[in-house]
C-alpha positions as CSV (number, residue, x, y, z in Angstrom):
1,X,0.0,0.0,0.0
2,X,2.5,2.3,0.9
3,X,4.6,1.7,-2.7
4,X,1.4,2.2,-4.3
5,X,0.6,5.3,-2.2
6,X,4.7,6.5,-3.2
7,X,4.1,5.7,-7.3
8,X,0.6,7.7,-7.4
9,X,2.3,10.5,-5.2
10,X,5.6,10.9,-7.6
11,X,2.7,10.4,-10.9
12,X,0.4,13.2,-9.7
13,X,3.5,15.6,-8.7
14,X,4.7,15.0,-12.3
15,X,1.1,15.3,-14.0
16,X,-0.1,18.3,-12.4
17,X,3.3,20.1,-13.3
18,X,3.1,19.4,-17.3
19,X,-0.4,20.6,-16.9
20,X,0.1,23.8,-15.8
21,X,3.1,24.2,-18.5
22,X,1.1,23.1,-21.1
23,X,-1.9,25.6,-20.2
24,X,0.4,28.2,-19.5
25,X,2.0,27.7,-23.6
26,X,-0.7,29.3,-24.9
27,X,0.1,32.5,-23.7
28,X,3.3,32.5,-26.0
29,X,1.9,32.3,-29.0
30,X,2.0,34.7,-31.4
31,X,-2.1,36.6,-32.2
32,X,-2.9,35.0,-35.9
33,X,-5.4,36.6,-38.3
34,X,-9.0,34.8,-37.9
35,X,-11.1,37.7,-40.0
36,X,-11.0,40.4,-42.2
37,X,-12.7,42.9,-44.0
38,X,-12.4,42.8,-46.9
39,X,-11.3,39.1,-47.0
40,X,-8.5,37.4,-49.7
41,X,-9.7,37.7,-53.2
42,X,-12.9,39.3,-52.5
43,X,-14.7,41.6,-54.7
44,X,-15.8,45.2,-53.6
45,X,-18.8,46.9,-55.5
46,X,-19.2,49.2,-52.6
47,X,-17.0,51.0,-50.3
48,X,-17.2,49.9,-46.8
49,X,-16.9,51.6,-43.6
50,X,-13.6,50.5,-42.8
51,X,-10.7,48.3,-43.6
52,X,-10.2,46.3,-40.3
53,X,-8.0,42.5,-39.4
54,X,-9.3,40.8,-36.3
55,X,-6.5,38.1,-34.5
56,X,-7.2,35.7,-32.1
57,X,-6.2,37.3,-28.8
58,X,-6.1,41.1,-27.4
59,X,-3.6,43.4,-29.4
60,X,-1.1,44.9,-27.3
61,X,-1.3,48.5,-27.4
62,X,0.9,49.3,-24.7
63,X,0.4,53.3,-25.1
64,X,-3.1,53.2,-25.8
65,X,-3.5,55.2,-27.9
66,X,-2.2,53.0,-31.4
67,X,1.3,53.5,-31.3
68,X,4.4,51.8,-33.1
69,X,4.0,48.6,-34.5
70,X,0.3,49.2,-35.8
71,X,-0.5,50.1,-39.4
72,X,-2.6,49.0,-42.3
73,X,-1.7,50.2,-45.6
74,X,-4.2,50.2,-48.7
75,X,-2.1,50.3,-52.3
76,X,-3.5,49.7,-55.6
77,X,-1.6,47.8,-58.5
78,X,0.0,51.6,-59.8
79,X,1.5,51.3,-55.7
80,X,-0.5,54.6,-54.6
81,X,-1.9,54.8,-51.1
82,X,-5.2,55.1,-49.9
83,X,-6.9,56.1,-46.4
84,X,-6.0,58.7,-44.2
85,X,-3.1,57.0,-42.2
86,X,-5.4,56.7,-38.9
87,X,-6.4,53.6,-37.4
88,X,-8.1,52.3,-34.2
89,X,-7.2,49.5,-32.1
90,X,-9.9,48.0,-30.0
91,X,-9.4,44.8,-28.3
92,X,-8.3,41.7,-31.1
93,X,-9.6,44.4,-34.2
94,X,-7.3,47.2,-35.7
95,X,-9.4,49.0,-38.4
96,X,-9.0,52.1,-40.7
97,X,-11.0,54.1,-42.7
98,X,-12.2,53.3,-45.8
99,X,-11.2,54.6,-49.0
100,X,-10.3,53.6,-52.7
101,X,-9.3,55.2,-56.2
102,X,-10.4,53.9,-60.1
103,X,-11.6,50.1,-60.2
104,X,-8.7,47.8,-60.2
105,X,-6.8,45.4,-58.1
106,X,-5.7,46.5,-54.2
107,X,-3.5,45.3,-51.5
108,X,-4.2,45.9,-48.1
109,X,-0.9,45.4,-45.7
110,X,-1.7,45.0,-42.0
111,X,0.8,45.2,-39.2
112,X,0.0,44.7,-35.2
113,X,1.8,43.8,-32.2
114,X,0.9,40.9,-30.7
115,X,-0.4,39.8,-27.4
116,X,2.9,38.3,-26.5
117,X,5.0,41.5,-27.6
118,X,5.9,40.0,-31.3
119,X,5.1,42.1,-34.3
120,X,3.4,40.2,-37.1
121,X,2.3,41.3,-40.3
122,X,0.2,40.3,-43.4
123,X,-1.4,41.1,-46.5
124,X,-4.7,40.4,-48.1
125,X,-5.5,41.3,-52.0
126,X,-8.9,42.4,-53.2
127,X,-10.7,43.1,-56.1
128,X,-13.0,46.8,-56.8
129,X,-15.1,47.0,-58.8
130,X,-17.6,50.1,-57.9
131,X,-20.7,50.3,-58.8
132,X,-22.2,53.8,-59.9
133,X,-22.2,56.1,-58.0
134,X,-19.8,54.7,-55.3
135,X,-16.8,57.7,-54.1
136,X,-13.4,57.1,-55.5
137,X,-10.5,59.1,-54.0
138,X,-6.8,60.2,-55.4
139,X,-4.1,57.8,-54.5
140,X,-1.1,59.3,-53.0
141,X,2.3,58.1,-53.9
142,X,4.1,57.8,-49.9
143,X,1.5,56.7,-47.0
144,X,-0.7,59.2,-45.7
145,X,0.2,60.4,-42.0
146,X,-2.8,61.0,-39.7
147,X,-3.9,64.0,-39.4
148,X,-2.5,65.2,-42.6
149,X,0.2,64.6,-45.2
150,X,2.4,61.2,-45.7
151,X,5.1,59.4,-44.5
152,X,8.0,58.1,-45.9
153,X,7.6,55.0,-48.3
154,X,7.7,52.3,-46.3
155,X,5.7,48.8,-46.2
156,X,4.5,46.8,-42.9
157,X,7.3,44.4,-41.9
158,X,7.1,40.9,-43.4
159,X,8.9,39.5,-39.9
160,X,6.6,36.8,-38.9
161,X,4.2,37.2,-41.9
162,X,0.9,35.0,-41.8
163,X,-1.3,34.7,-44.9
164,X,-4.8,34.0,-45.0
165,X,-4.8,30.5,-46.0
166,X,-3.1,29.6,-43.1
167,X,-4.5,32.1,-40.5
168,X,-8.2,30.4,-41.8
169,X,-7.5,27.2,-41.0
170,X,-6.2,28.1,-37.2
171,X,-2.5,28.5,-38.0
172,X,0.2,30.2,-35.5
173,X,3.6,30.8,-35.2
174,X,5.2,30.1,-31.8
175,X,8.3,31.3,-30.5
176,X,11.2,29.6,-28.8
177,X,9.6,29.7,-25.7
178,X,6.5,27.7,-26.0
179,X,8.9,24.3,-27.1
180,X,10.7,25.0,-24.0
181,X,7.7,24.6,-21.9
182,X,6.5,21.7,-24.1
183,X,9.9,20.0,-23.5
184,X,9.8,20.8,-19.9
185,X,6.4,19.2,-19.6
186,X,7.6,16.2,-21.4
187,X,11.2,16.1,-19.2
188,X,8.7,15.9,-16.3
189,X,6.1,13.3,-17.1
190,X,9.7,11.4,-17.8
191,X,11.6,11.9,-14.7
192,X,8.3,10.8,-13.1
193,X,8.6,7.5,-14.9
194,X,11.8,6.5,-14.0
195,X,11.0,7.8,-10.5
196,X,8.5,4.8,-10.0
197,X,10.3,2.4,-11.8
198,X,13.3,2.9,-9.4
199,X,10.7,2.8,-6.4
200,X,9.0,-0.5,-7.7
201,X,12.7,-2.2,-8.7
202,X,13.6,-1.0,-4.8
203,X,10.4,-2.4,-3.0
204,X,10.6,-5.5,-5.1
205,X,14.4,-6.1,-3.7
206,X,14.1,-5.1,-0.2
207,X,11.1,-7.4,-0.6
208,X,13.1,-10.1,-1.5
């Protein structure tokens, strides 16, 4: 009784350990795209009210007020910009205005920090084609700035680019961190094993 009570003792230690390692890994993954608007090869016939990607997890927006690290970017296939350069992060959503030139092919870059400090980036490609009627506004060859005027001429980061595809069917990157804790949780589920073999292989010869 008491070897079994030893071997359950030394299991549960081990268990409840690469439990809470395990849970805890989720926080060290990196926010992945789960909708947009518009989405990957979609058609626009009328303008919406906003471009907008929404991750999985709360965007961290550390000044609260959208600082560095958050953009989205609207070109068209000439590579002129669109929008006003202002943007609006509320919980897992960052969204911008909504504006667009002649009918034509458009690429909307999107940039956010992540919940785990991590910048990661993305693009999705859309079609417009307005109806009558709709607005259509002058490109601008640099990005515009918020509140007036543009920046220099410079894209989103690609460091830890997801696309679509993958971001659709639940993919995400993880850092160096998250196999550490996996490995951990496996190291101690192992130690544990060997723990109650060497308990059981001692009982058995003081047994004898």
């Amino acid at each position: 009784m008491r070897q079994m009570s030893s071997i359950g003792a030394a299991f549960s230690v081990a268990a409840i350990a690469a439990l809470v390692l395990l849970v805890a890994t989720p926080a060290y993954a990196h926010n992945y795209l789960v909708e947009s608007n518009p989405t990957e090869g979609q058609t626009l016939t009328e303008l919406p009210s906003e471009f907008s990607v929404t991750t999985n997890d709360t965007l961290l927006d550390l000044a609260g007020d959208g600082g560095g690290g958050f953009a989205i970017q609207v070109t068209n296939d000439a590579g002129q910009y669109f929008g006003d350069g202002c943007f609006t992060i509320v919980d897992q959503t960052l969204s911008t205005g909504a504006s667009l030139g002649e009918a034509g092919d458009y690429l909307m870059r999107w940039q956010l920090v992540s919940s785990d400090g991590h910048t990661v980036s993305g693009e999705v490609g859309f079609d417009w084609q307005p109806d009558t009627g709709q607005e259509v506004s002058e490109g601008l060859d640099a990005p515009p700035a918020c509140g007036g005027g543009t920046l220099d001429k410079v894209a989103p980061a690609d460091s830890d680019k997801t696309s679509e595809a993958g971001d659709a069917a639940g993919a995400s990157s993880f850092d160096a961190a998250t196999v550490v804790l996996i490995a951990a949780a496996v190291a101690l589920v192992l130690v544990a094993a060997v723990a109650i073999f060497i308990i059981s292989a001692k009982r058995t010869k003081n047994e004898r």
